[in-house]
Structures are given as C-alpha cells and as structure tokens.
Gaussian input, Z-matrix of N, CA and C with variables (Angstrom, degrees):
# hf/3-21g

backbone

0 1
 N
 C     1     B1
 C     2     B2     1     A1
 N     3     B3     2     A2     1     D1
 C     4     B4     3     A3     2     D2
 C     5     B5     4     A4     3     D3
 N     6     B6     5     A5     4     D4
 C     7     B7     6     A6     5     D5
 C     8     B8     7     A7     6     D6
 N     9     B9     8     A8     7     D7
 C    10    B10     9     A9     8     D8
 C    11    B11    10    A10     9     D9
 N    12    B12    11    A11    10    D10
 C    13    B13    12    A12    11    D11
 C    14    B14    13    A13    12    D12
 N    15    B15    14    A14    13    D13
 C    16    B16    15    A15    14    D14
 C    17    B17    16    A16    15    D15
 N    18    B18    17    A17    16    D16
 C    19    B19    18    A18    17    D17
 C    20    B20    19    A19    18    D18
 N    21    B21    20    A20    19    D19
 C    22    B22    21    A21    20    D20
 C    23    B23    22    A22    21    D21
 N    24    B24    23    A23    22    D22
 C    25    B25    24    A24    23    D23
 C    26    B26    25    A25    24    D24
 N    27    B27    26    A26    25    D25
 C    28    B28    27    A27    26    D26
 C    29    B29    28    A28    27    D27
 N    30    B30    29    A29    28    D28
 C    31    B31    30    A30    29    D29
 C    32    B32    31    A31    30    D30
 N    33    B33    32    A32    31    D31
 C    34    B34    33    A33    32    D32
 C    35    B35    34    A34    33    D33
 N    36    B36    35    A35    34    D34
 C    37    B37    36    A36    35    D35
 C    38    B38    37    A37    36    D36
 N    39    B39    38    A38    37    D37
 C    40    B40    39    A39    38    D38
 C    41    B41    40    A40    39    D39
 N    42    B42    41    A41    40    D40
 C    43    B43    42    A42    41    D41
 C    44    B44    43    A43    42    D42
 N    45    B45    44    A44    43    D43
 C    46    B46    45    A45    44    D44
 C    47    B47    46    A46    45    D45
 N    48    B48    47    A47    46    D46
 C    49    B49    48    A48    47    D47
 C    50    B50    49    A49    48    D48
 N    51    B51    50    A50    49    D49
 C    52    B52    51    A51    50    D50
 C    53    B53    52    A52    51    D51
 N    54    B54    53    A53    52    D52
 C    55    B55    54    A54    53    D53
 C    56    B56    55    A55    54    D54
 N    57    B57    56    A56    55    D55
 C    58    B58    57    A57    56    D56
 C    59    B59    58    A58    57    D57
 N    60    B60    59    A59    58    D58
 C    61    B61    60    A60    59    D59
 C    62    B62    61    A61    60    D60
 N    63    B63    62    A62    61    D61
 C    64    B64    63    A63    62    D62
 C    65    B65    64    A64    63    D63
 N    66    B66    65    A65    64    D64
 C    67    B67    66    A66    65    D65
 C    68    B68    67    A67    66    D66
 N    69    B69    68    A68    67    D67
 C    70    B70    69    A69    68    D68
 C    71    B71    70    A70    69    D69
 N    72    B72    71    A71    70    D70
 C    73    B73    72    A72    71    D71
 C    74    B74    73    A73    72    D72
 N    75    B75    74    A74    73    D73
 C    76    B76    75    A75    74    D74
 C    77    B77    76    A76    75    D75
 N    78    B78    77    A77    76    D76
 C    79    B79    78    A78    77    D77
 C    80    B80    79    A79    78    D78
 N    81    B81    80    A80    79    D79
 C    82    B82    81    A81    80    D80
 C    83    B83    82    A82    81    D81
 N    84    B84    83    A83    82    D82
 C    85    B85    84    A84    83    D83
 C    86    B86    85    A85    84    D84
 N    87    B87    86    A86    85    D85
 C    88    B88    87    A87    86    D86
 C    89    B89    88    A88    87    D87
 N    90    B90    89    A89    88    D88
 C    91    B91    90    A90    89    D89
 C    92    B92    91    A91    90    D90
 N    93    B93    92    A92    91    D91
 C    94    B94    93    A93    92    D92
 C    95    B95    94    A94    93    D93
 N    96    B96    95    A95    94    D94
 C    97    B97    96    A96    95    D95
 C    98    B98    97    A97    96    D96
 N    99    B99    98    A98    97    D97
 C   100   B100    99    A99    98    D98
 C   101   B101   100   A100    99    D99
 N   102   B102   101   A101   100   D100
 C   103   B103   102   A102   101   D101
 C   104   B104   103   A103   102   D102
 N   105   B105   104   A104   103   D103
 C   106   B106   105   A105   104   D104
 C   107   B107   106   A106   105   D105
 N   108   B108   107   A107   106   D106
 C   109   B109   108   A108   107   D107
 C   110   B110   109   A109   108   D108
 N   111   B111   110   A110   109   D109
 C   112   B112   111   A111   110   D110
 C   113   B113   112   A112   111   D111
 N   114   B114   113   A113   112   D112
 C   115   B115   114   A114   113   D113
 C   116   B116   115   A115   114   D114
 N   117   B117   116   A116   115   D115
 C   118   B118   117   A117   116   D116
 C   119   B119   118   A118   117   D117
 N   120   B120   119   A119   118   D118
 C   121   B121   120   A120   119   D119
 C   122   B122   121   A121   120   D120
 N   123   B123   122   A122   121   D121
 C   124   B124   123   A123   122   D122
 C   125   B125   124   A124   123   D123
 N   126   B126   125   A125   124   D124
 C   127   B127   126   A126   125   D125
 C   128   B128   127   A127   126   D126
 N   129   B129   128   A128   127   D127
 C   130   B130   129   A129   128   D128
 C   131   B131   130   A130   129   D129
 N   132   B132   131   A131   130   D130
 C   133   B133   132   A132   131   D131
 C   134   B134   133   A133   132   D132
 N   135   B135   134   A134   133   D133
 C   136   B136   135   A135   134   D134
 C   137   B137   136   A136   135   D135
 N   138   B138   137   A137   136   D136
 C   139   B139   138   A138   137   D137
 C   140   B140   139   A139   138   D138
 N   141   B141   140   A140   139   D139
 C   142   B142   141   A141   140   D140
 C   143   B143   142   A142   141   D141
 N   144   B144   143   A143   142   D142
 C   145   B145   144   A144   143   D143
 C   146   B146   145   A145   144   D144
 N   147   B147   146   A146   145   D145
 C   148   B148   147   A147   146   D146
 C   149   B149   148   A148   147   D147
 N   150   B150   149   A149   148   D148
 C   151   B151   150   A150   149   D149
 C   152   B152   151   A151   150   D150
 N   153   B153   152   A152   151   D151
 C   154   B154   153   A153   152   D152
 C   155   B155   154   A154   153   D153
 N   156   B156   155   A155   154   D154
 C   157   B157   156   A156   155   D155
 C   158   B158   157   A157   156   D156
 N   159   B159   158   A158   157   D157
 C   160   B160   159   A159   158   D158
 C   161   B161   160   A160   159   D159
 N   162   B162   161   A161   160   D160
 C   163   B163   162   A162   161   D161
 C   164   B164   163   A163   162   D162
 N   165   B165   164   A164   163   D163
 C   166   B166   165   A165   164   D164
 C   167   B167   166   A166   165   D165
 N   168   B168   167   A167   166   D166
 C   169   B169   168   A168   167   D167
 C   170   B170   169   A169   168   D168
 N   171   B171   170   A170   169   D169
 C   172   B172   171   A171   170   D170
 C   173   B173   172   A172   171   D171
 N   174   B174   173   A173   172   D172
 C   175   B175   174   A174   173   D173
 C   176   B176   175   A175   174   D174
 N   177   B177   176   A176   175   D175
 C   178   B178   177   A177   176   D176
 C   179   B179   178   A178   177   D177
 N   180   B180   179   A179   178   D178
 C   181   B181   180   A180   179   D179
 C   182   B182   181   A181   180   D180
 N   183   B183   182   A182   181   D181
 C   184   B184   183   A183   182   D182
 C   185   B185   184   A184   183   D183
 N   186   B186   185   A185   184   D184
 C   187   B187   186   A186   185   D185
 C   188   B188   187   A187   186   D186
 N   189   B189   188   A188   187   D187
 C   190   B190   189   A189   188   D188
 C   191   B191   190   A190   189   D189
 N   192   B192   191   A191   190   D190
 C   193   B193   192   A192   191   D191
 C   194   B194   193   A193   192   D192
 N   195   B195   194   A194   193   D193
 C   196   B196   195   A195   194   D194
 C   197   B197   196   A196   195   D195
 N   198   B198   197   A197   196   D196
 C   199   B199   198   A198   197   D197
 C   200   B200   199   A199   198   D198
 N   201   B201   200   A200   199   D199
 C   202   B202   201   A201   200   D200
 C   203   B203   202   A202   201   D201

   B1=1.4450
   B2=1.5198
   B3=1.6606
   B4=1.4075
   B5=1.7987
   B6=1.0353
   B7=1.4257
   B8=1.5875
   B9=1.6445
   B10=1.9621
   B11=1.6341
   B12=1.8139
   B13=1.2023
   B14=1.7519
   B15=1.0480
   B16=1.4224
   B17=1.4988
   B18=1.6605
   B19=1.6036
   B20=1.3420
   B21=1.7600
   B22=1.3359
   B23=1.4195
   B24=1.4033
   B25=1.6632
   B26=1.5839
   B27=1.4431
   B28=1.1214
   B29=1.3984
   B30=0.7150
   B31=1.8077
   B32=1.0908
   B33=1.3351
   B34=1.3473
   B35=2.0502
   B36=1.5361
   B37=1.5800
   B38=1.4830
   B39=1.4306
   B40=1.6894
   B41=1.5709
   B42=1.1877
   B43=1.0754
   B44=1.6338
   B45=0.9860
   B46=1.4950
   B47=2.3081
   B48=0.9597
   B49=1.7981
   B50=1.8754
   B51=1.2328
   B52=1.4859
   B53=1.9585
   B54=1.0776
   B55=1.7538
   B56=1.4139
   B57=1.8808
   B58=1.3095
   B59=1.8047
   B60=1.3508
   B61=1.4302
   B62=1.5430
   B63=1.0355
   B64=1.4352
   B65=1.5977
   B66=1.6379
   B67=1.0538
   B68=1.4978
   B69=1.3031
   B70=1.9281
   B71=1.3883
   B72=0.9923
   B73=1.5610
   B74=1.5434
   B75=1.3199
   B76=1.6646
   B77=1.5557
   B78=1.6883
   B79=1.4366
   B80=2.0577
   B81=0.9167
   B82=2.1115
   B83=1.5936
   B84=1.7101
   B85=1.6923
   B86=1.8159
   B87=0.9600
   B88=1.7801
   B89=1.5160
   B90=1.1532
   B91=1.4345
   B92=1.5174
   B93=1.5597
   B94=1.8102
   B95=1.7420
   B96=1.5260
   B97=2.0001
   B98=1.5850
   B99=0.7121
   B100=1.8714
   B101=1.5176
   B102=1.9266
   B103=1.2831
   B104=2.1216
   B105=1.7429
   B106=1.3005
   B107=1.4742
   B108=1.5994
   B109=1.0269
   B110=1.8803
   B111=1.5712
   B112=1.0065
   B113=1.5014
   B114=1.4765
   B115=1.8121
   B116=1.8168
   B117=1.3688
   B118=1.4715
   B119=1.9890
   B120=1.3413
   B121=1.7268
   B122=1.3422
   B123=1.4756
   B124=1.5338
   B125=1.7850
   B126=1.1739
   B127=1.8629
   B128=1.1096
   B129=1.3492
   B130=1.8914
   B131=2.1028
   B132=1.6314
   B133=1.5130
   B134=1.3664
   B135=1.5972
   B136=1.5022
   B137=1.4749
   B138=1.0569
   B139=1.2207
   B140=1.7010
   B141=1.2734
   B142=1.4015
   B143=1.9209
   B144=0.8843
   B145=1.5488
   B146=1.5469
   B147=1.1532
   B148=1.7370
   B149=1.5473
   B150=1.2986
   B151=1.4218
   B152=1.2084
   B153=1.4052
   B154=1.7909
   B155=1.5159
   B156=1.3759
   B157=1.4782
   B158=1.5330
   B159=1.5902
   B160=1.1368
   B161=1.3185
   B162=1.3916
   B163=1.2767
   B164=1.3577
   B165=1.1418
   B166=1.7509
   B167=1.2604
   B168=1.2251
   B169=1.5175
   B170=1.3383
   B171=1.4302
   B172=1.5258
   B173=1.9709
   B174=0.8321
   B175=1.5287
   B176=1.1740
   B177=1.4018
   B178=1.5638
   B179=1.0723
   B180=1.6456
   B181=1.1132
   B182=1.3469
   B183=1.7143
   B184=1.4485
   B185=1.4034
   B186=0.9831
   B187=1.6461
   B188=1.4917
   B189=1.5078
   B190=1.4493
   B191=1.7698
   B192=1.7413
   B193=1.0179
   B194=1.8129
   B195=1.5306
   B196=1.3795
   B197=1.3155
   B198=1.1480
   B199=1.6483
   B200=1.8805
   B201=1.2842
   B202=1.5718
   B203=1.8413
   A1=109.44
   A2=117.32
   A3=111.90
   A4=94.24
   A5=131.85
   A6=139.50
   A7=129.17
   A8=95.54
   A9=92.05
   A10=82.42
   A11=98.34
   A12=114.60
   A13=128.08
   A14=109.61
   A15=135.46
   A16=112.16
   A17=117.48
   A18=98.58
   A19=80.92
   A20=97.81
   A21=134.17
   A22=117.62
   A23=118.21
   A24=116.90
   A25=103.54
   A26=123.50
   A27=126.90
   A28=133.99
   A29=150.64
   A30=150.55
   A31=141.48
   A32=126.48
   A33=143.02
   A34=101.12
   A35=105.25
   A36=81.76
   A37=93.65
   A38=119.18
   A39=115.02
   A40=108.94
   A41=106.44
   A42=125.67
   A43=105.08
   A44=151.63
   A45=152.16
   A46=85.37
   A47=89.15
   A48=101.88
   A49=91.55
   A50=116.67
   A51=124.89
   A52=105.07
   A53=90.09
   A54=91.80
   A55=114.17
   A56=113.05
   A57=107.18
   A58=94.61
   A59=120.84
   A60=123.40
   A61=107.93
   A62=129.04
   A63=125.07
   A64=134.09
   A65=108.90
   A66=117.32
   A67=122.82
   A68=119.17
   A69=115.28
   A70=105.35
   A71=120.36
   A72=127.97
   A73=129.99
   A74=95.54
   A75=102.84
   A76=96.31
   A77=102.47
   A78=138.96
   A79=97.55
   A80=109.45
   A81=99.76
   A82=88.97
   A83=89.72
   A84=99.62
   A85=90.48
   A86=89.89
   A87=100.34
   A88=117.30
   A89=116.81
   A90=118.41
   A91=104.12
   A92=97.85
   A93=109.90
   A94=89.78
   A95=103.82
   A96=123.01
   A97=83.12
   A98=139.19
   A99=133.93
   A100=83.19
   A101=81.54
   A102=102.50
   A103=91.52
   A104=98.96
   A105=85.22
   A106=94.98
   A107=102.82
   A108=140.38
   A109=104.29
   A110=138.73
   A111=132.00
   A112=131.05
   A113=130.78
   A114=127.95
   A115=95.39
   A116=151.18
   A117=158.89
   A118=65.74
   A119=125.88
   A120=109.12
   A121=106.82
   A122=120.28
   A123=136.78
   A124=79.38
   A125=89.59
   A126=93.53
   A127=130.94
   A128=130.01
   A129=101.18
   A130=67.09
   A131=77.38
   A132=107.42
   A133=126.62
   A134=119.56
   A135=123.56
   A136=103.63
   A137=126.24
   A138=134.69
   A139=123.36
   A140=146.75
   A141=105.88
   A142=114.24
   A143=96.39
   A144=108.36
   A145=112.32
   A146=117.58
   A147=136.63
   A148=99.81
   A149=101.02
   A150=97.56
   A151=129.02
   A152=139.45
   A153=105.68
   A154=101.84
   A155=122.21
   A156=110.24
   A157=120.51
   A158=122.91
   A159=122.73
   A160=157.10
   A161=96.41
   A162=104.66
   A163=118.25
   A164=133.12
   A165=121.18
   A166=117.43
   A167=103.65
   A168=128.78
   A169=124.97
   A170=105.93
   A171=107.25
   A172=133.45
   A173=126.43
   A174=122.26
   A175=101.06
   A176=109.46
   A177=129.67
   A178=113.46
   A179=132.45
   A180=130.92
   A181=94.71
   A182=111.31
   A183=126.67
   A184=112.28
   A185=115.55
   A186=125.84
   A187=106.08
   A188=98.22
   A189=123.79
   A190=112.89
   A191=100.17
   A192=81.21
   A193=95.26
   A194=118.94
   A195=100.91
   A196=126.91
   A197=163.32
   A198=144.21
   A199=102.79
   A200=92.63
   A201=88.72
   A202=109.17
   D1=156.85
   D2=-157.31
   D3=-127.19
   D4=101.02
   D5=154.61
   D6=-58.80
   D7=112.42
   D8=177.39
   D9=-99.54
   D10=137.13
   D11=149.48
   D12=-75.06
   D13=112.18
   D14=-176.21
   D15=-79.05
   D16=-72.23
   D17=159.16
   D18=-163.92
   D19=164.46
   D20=163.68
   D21=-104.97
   D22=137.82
   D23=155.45
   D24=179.75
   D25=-136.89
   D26=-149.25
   D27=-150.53
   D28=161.57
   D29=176.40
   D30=-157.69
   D31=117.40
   D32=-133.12
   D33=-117.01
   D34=146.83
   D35=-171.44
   D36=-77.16
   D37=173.85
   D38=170.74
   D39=-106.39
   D40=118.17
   D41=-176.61
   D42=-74.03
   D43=7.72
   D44=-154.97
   D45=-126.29
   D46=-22.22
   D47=-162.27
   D48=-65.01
   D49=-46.85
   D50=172.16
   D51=-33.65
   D52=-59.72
   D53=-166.74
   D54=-76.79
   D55=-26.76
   D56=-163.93
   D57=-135.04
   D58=110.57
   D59=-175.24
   D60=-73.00
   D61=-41.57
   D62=150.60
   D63=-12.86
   D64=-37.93
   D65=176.82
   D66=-95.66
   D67=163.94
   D68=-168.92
   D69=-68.67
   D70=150.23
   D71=166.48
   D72=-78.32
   D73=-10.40
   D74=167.09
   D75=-169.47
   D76=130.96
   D77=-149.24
   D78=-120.18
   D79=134.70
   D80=161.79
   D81=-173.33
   D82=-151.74
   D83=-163.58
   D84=-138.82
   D85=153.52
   D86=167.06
   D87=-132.97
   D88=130.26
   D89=178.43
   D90=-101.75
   D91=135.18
   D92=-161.10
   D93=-100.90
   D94=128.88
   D95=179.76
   D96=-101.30
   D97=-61.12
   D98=-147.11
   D99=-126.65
   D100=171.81
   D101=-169.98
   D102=-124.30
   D103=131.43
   D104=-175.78
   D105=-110.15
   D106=155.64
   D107=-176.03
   D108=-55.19
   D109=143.37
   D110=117.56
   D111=0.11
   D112=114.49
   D113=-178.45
   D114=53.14
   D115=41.95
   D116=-150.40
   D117=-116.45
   D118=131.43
   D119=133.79
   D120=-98.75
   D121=160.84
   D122=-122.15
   D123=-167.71
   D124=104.83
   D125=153.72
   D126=-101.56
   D127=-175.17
   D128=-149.57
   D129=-175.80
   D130=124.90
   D131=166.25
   D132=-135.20
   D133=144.17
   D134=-150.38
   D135=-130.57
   D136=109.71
   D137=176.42
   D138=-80.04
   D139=108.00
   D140=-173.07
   D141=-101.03
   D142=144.02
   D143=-171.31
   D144=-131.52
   D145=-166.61
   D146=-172.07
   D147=-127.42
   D148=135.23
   D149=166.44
   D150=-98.00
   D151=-147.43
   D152=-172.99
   D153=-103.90
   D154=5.50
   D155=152.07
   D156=-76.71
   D157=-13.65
   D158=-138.24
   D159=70.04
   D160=25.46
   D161=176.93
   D162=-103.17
   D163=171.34
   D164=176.19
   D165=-91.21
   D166=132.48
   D167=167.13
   D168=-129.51
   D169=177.50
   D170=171.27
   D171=-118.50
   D172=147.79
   D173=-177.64
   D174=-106.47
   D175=126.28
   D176=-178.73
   D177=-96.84
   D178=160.85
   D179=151.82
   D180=-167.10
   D181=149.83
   D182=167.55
   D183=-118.09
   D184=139.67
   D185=166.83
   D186=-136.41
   D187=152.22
   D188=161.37
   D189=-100.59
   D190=140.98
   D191=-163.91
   D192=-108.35
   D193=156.85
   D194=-157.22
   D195=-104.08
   D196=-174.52
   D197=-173.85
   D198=-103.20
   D199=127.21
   D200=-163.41
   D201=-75.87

C-alpha cells in the first residue's frame, strides 16, 4: 500500500482546559505536505511523546492512503 503524507505536527495538553471545560484538551499545529482532495479520507496517527520541557504530548501525522 502507497501513503501520501498529508501533514505532520503536534499536540500539547491545554493547560487553560483545567479552568475552562469548554475548551479542547489538547491544542498544537500541523504543517500541511499535500493538498487533500474533497470526500479524500485522511487517517490520522498519534504518537505519544515528551516535549522538550517534558511534559506529554503527542506526534501527529495524517496520510492518505493511495489507490494502487
């Protein structure tokens, strides 16, 4: 099977989420490699890691997967 990378990045828990439940529980950024298509499904993988303070987070990534 052939994977387009879609994007990579990251996610941090949100610390603001403690005081206000309204808000997401984990906040980051993703940098977009491809451009997906309209109805495209996009899978989405979570790595968990430390960030460079040490705290826990996660490593993202989406791919499309492609028609062989």
């Amino acid at each position: 099977m052939n994977y387009t990378d879609i994007a990579n990045g990251w996610t941090n828990h949100n610390e603001k989420q403690a005081e206000n439940d309204k808000l997401p529980t984990f906040t980051g950024l993703l940098e977009i490699k491809a451009v997906a298509r309209l109805g495209d499904k996009v899978q989405i993988a979570l790595w968990p890691r430390k960030d460079r303070d040490g705290k826990p987070c996660f490593s993202v990534k989406l791919s499309r997967k492609e028609d062989e």
